[in-house]
VOVOMI-174062 format. One record per residue (C-alpha): x negated, y, z negated. Coordinates in steps of 0.5 Angstrom, whole numbers, plus 500, padded with zeros to 3 digits. Example, Ala and Ser with C-alpha at 12.3 -4.5 7.8 and 13.67 -1.06 7.14 Angstrom:
475491484 473498486 
This chain:
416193198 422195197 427190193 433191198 428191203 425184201 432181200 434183207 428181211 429174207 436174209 435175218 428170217 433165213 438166218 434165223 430158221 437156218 441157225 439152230 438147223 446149221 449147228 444139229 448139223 455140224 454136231 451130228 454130221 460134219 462142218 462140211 454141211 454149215 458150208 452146204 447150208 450157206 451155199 443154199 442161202 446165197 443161191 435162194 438170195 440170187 433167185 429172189 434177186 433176180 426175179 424181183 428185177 423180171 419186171 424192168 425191160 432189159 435193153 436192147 442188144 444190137 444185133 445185124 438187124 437192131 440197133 442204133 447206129 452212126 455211118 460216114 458217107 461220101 456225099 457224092 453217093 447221098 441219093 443211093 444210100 438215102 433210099 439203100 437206109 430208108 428201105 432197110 429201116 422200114 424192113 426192120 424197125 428196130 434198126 436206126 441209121 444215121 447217114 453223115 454226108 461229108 466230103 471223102 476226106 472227113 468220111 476216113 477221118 472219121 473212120 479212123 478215128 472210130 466216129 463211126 464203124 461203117 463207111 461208104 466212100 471210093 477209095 480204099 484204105 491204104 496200106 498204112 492205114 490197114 496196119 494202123 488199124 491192125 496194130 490196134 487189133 481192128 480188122 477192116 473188111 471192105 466189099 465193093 457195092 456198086 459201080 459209079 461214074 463221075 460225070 462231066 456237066 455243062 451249061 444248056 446254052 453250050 453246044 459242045 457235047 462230045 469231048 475227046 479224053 485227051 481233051 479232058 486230060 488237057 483241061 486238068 493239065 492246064 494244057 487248055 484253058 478256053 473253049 475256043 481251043 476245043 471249038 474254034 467256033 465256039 462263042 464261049 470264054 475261058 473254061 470255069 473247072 467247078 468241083 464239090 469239095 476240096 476234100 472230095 473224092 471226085 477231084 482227087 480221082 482226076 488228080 491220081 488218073 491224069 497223076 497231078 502232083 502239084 495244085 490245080 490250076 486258077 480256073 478250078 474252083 470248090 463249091 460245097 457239094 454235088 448239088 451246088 455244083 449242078 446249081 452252078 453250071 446251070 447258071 454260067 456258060 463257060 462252067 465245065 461241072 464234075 458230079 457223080 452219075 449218082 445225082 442224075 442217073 435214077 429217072 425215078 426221082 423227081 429231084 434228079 430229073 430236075 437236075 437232069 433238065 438244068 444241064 448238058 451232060 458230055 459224052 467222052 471218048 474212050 483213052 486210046 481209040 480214036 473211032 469217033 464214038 463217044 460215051 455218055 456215063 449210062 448204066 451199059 457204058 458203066 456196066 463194060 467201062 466203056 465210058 472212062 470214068 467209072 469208079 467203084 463204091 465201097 463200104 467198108 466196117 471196122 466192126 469188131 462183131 456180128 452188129 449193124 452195120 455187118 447187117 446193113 453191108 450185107 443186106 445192100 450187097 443182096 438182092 434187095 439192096 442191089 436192086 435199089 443200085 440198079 434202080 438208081 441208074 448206077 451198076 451193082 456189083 454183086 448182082 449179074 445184069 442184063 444189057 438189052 440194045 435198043 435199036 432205033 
């Protein structure tokens, strides 16, 4: 039988039996009882109701461990949060999600534009954009994940592997534009500058530490991604690539040992001591910035309740999710770590 049918049916045959009951009671009692009556019967209605729908399974809600869900990543950190979300989701089952990989500039796009709730970028939102947010009563609370480096790349056949920061700084000024201005010895050409993206965190960072206002200049070239950029230096003796450490740091991961045997990485100074050391972006020189180009991952929610995407951040920021950043060759940032110098 048909749910409304039932319900109907009850309805004439309550009716019906409740009448002549209704109208003793209002010559015996008062018409205050007609309304008790009447009250019962809408009651009995909503239980017969309800218990008719017990059988269709109600939908999940989401909560910080279920759900379905979309998040914005930068696509320098694809290797760390692929394994952050695949761990997180075989943990917990009922949880799907989905990571889009886009350069920095789409990643807050999005954000803002409530594509997404949870994003993982390098930057934090500016004050113009916490009060637009706010303005629209979204609160957003950023937590610092991890700490990352970008790394300078070369091509196997170029011997020059130590460079000075001011070098760097010189580079990005258009100050030097050949690697025979670094090596006077050196057999190489002119300095090929390739990046990810124009829309990337990576190039913006140089842009805002050595303060460029104005365009790059001709010997800087965008590619589409991380990965390409890689594919590229491996390929032309003159490229000097910028990745993330994110895409060669994890010794566990076939595809970044496969990385890792394409190129040369370059070992930096630091800014104002001249001492002849030099740093390569290893978890130590990270983990005490004595490599000078280390920069933080954040994740950042613009959720209004306890969901998700709240669930994940808080899980990637506990140990689990902070020893997967130590396993990538990358530096947590809410869980202490011991350094340990090896001695030749």
């Amino acid at each position: 039988m048909k749910r409304t049918t039932f319900i109907q049916n009850f309805i004439n045959i309550a009716f019906q039996n409740n009448l002549s009951q209704s109208l003793i009671a209002v010559n015996s009692f008062q018409k205050i009882e007609l309304k008790r009556v009447t009250t019962f019967l809408f009651l009995q209605i909503l239980i017969i109701s309800v218990s008719c729908r017990s059988g269709i399974r109600p939908e999940l809600q989401e909560s910080p461990t279920r759900g379905n869900i979309k998040i914005a990543v930068d696509e320098s950190f694809q290797p760390l949060i692929d394994t952050e979300v695949f761990t997180f989701t075989s943990l917990y089952q009922n949880a799907t999600i989905v990571p889009e990989y886009k350069p920095e500039y789409d990643v807050v796009n999005d954000f803002m534009n409530d594509s997404v709730k949870v994003m993982v970028t390098s930057r934090k939102l500016s004050e113009n954009q916490i009060r637009y947010l706010r303005d629209t009563l979204v609160v957003a609370r950023t937590v610092t994940f991890a700490y990352d480096a970008l790394a300078l790349i070369t091509n196997r056949e170029n011997p020059d592997t130590l460079i000075r920061y001011n070098t760097i700084r010189d580079i990005f000024l258009g100050r030097i534009t050949k690697w025979k201005e670094i090596n006077p010895g050196s057999r190489l050409g002119d300095i090929s500058v390739i990046f990810d993206n124009n829309k990337s965190g990576n190039i913006r960072y140089f842009k805002e530490l050595f303060e460029i206002k104005d365009a790059l200049g001709s010997n800087f070239y965008a590619v589409n991604n991380n990965s390409e950029v890689i594919d590229f230096v491996s390929k032309d003796r003159d490229a000097l690539g910028i990745i993330s450490i994110n895409w060669i740091s994890d010794k566990d991961d076939p595809r970044s040992m496969s990385f890792v045997k394409k190129i040369n990485v370059l070992a930096i100074s630091q800014q104002f001591v001249n001492d002849g050391t030099f740093y390569r972006p290893y978890q130590g020189s990270i983990y005490d910035r004595s490599y000078p180009f280390v920069r933080e991952i954040y994740l950042i929610s613009r959720e209004t309740f306890n969901g998700l995407g709240s669930g994940f951040i808080q899980w990637a920021t506990a140990e689990q999710g902070q020893r997967i950043v130590l396993k990538s060759g990358l530096v947590p940032a809410t869980m202490p770590i011991r350094l340990v110098q090896i001695r030749n």
